[in-house]
N, C-alpha and C positions, 0 to 999 in steps of 0.2 A: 692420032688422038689417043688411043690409048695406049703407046708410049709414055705418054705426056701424064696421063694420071699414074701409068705404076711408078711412073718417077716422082709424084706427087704423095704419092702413098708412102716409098720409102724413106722420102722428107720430111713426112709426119710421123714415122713409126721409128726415127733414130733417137730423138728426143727423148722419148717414152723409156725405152731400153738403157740409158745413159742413167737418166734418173733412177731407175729401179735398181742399176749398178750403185749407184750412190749410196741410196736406202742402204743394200744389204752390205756395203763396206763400212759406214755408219755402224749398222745393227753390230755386226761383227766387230769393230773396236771396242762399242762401247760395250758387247759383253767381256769382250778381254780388257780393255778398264777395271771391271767390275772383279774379274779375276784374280785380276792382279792387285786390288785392295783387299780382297778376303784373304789372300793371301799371304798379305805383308799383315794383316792383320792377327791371325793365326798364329803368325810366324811371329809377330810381337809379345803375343799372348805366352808363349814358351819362350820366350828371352828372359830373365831374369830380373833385368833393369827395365824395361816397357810395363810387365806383366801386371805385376801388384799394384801399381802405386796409378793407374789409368781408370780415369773416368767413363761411365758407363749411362745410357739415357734411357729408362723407360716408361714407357707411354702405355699409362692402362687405362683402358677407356676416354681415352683423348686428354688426361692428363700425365704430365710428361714430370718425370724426376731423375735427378740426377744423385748417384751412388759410386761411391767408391768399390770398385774390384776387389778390395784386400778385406772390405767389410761383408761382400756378400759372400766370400770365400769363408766365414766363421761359420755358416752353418752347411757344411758341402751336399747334406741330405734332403735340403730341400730346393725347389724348381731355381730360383736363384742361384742356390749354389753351383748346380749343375749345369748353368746355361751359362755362365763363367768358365766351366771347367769344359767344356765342349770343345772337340778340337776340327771337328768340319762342321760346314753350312747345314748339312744333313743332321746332322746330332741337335744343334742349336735350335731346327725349327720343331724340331719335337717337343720345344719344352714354349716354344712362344708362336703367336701367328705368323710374324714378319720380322725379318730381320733385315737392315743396314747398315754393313761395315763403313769403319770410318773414323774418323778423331774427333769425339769420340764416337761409339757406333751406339746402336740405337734399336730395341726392341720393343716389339708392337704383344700386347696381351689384351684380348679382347674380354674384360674383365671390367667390374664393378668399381670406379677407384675410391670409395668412401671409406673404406677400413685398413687401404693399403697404405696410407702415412704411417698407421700403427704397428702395420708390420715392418715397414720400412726402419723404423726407431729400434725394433728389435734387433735387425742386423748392426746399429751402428753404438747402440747401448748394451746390448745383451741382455736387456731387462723388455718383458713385451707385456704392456699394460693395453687396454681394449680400451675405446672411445664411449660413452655415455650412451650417444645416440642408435640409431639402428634396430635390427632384427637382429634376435641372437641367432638365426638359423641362417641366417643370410652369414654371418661372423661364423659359422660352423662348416658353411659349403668352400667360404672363401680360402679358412686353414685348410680343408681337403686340396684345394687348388692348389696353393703356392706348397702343399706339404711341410706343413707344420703341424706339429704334434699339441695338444690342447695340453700338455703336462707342464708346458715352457712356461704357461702362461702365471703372470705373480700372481700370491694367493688371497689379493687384496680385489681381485678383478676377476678370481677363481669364484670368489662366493657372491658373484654378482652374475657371471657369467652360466654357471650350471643349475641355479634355478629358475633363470631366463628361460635355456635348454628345456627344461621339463614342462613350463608353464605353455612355452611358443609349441612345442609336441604337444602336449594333451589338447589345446586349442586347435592344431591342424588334426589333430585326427578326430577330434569331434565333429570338426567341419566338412570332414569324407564321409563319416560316419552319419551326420544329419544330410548330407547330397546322398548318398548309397538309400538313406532312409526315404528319402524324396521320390525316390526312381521306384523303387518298390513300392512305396504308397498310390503313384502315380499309375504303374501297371498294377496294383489292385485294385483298385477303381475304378480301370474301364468297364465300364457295364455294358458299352455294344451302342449300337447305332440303331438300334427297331426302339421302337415306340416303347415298350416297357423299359426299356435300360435308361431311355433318355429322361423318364418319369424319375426312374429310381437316381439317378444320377442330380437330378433337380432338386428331387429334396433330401439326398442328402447332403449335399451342398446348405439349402437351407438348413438345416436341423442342427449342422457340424460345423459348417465352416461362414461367420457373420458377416465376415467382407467380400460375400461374391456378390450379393445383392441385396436389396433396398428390405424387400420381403423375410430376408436371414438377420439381416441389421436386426428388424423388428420382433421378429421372434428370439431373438437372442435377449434383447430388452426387457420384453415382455416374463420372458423366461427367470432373468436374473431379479425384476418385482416379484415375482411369487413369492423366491427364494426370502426377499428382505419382509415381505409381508407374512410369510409360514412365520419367520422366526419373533414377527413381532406380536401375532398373535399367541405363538406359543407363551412370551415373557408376559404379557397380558394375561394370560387364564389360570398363571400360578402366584396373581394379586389373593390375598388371603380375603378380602370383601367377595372375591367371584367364587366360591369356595362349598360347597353343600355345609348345612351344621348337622345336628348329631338326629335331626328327624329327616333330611335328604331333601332339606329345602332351602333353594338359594334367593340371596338379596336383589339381586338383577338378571333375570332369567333372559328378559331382551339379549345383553348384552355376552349371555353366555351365547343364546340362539345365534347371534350374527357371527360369533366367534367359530362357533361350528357348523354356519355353514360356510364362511369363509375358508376352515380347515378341509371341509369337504371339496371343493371346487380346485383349490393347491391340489392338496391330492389328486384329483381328478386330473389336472393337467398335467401334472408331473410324470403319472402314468400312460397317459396318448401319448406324451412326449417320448417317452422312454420306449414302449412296444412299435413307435411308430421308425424310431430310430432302430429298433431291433430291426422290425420287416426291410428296410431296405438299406441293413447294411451289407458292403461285400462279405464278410465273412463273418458268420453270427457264431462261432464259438470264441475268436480272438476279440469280438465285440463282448460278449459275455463278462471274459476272463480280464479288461479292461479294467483298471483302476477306478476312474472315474468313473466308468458305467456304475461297477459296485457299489460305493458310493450312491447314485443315481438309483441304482436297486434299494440297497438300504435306508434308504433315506421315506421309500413307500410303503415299506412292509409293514414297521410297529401299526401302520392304521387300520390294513385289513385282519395284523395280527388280535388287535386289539376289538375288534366287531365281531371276530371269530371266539375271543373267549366270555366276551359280553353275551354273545350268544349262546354259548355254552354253561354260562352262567346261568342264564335264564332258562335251558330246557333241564335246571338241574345236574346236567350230566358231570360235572367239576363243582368241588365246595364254593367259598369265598377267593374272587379272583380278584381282589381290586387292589392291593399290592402290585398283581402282576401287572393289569393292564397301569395302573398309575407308573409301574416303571417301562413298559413299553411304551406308554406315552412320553415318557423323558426320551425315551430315545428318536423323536422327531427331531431331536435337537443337531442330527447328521444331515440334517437338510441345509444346514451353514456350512457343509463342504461340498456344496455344490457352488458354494462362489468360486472355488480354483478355475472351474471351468471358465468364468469368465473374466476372470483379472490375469493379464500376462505376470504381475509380479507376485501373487501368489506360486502362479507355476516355478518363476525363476527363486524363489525363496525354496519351494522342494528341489528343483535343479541341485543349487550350491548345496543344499542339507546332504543330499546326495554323492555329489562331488568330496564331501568334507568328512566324509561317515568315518574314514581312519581317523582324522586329527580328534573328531568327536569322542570317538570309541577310547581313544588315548584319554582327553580331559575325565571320561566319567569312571576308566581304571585309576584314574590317579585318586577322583573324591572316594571311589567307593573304599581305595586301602585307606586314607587319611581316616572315614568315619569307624570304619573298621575297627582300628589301631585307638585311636581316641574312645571309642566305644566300648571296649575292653578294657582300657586302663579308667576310665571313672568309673566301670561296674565296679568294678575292685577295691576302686577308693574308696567311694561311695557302700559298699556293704556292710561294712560293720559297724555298730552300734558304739555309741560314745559307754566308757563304763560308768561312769559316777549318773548317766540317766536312767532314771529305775521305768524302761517302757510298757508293763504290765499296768501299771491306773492309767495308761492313757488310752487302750486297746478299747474300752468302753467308747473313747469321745469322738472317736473319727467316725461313726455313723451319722450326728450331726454337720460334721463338716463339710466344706466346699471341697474340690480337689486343688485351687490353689492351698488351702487350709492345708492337707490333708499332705500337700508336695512338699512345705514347708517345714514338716514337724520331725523333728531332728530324729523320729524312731520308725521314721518313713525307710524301709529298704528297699532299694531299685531291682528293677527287672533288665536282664537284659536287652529284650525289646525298646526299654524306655530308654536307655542308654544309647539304644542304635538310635533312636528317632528323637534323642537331646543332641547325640553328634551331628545329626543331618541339618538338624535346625541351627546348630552353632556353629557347622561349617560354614554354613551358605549365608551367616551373617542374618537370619532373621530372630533369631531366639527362641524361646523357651518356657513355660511358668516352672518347671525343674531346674532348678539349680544346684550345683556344689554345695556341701556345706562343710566338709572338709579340708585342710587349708591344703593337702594335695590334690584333691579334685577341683579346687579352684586356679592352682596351675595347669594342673592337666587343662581345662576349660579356657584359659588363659591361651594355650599355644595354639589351641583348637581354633579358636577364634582367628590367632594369626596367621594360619598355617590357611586356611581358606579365604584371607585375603589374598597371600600368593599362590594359591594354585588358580584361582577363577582369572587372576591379573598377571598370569602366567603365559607370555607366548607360544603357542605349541605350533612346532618347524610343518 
């Protein structure tokens, strides 16, 4: 009986071992197959007559193009060129993923293929123009790939292409720059996990930030009516009917009363709001030193300024203050910069103001030479006196006169001051009651004029 099965076994185990002979004389032809096309293939590639004139397949990114050898051979310095010029399997797969020889052969580039027609056009025209669409950073990684030089590029698609460059950079490193900003904000605001941190964390969430909750919605709300209500009272109590006359008595006292106590209550809230935000922020000097907070500070001050010199007033200790506080009362009027806080496009208006502060800086050097230069030549024009006007009888009558009268009168001589502030008004196209009266200050004035049509209608790069 057990004869019978190791003879059973060996009848089962012949099989097995035949096949696996099969397999590996299989595997072993067909690597030498394989060998013997890279090699005939190599071996073509330095023939003379195969070489140049052989089509070539590559497949980047699963799409497949087909090239001529003698065309990728024009630029020998880049990845193309060089995997043409490759003379083993070894050399060739350093420049692509995958290769197979063959008629023709066929190389695998595990690459993006949107911008590779265009380079592909460069090897067969010598002229390499960029496509419309795309990322210009994505068009900048892809010439680092295939090794090409950004100087090749015509310079029709040069001035499209490198302020793309600059614009797509200043956007990515804003975008690291507000994530980096995110990360740090994030760890400076962990206040902790005990009962006080979770308070302070709570509100300030409410106080700062209006989309965490229903309670933040509304105090933001609430916040940003004050704002529109300070300011409408403030425009309401400089009505000339609400006004004290010269014995310190007004026409409608109510309606001053409701105004002040209206301005009291603002204030009032604008200040709990403000120390309350101080107490529980994570760092109360970078909260201080804060733009907006500032604002937020200045915005309370002219009030207690002004009950501090009211007072002082009244205990005698300072003469007449009511210049002063009438002009620390104007100064409420920085309580309209607390709407940034709540309008995203106020913020994104200071953003670009910011972003643009070169180009700016550039427009307001170009007005300031224009007025400048304009400003000196009609002083000049403008100084001297007509002779045949005798202006001694007239020196009596300009005490009567208006100042347009007075601009008008041919024995009027200009200041330089007025000069700079007839340029500024004649650049910027709004005018002037001074005018030229000389027929070279009215050229002068003449170009002035046009010379500030084009620089305000002047593109600046």
């Amino acid at each position: 009986m057990e004869l019978n099965d190791d003879i059973s076994e060996q009848s089962v185990q012949h099989p097995q071992s035949s096949e696996e002979e099969e397999e590996t004389q299989f595997d072993l032809k067909f690597e030498h197959e394989i060998e013997e096309e890279v090699q005939r293939y190599f071996s073509l590639l330095k023939s003379a007559k195969g070489g140049h004139e052989r089509k070539v397949i590559l497949d980047v990114g699963g799409d497949r193009f087909v090239a001529s050898r003698k065309n990728l051979e024009k630029f020998p310095s880049t990845r193309l060129g060089k995997i043409v010029r490759a003379e083993s399997t070894r050399e060739v797969l350093m420049y692509c993923e995958e290769f197979i020889p063959g008629d023709p052969p066929e190389f695998f580039f595990d690459r993006n293929p949107m911008n590779f027609p265009a380079i592909l056009d460069m090897y067969r025209n010598g002229l390499f123009h960029i496509v419309e669409t795309g990322c210009a950073l994505v068009l900048q990684k892809d010439l680092e790939y295939w090794s090409i030089d950004e100087l090749v590029m015509e310079p029709c698609c040069a001035l499209k292409y490198y302020p793309q460059i600059d614009i797509c950079q200043s956007e990515k490193d804003g975008d690291i720059a507000s994530k980096k900003k995110e990360m740090e904000l994030a760890e400076e605001e962990d206040f902790g996990n005990t009962f006080v941190g979770q308070l302070r964390s709570y509100l300030w969430n409410t106080l700062e930030y209006p989309w965490t909750s229903k309670l933040a919605q509304f105090v933001a709300f609430f916040s940003l009516s004050m704002v529109l209500v300070s300011t409408v009272t403030f425009v309401v109590s400089t009505i000339e009917d609400l006004q004290e006359d010269k014995d310190g008595r007004v026409e409608y006292p109510v309606i001053i009363a409701i105004i002040e106590y209206i301005d009291n209550f603002v204030v009032i809230f604008f200040t709990i709001e403000y120390f309350l935000r101080l107490l529980v922020a994570p760092r109360k000097m970078k909260f201080i030193k804060g733009a907006m907070n500032l604002i937020d500070l200045f915005a309370i001050i002219p009030f207690y300024l002004s009950i501090l010199l009211e007072g002082l007033e009244d205990f005698e200790i300072i003469g007449k203050a009511g210049k002063i506080i009438r002009l620390v009362r104007v100064m409420r009027i920085l309580r309209i910069f607390k709407l940034v806080r709540h309008f995203a496009g106020l913020q994104s208006l200071l953003y670009t103001l910011q972003q643009a502060y070169q180009e700016l800086g550039l427009l307001l050097v170009l007005v300031a030479v224009a007025i400048l230069t304009y400003s000196s030549l009609v002083y000049f024009a403008e100084k001297e006196t007509p002779e045949h006007i005798n202006c001694t009888q007239m020196i009596s009558l300009k005490a009567d006169q208006s100042w347009r009268e007075i601009a008008q009168d041919p024995c009027y001589s200009w200041t330089f001051v007025e000069s700079f502030w007839w340029g500024l008004m004649t650049l910027t196209t709004v005018g002037y009651d001074l005018n030229p009266k000389t027929l070279l200050g009215k050229l002068i004035g003449g170009f002035c004029a046009l010379s500030g049509v084009f620089i305000l209608t002047l593109p600046i790069p």
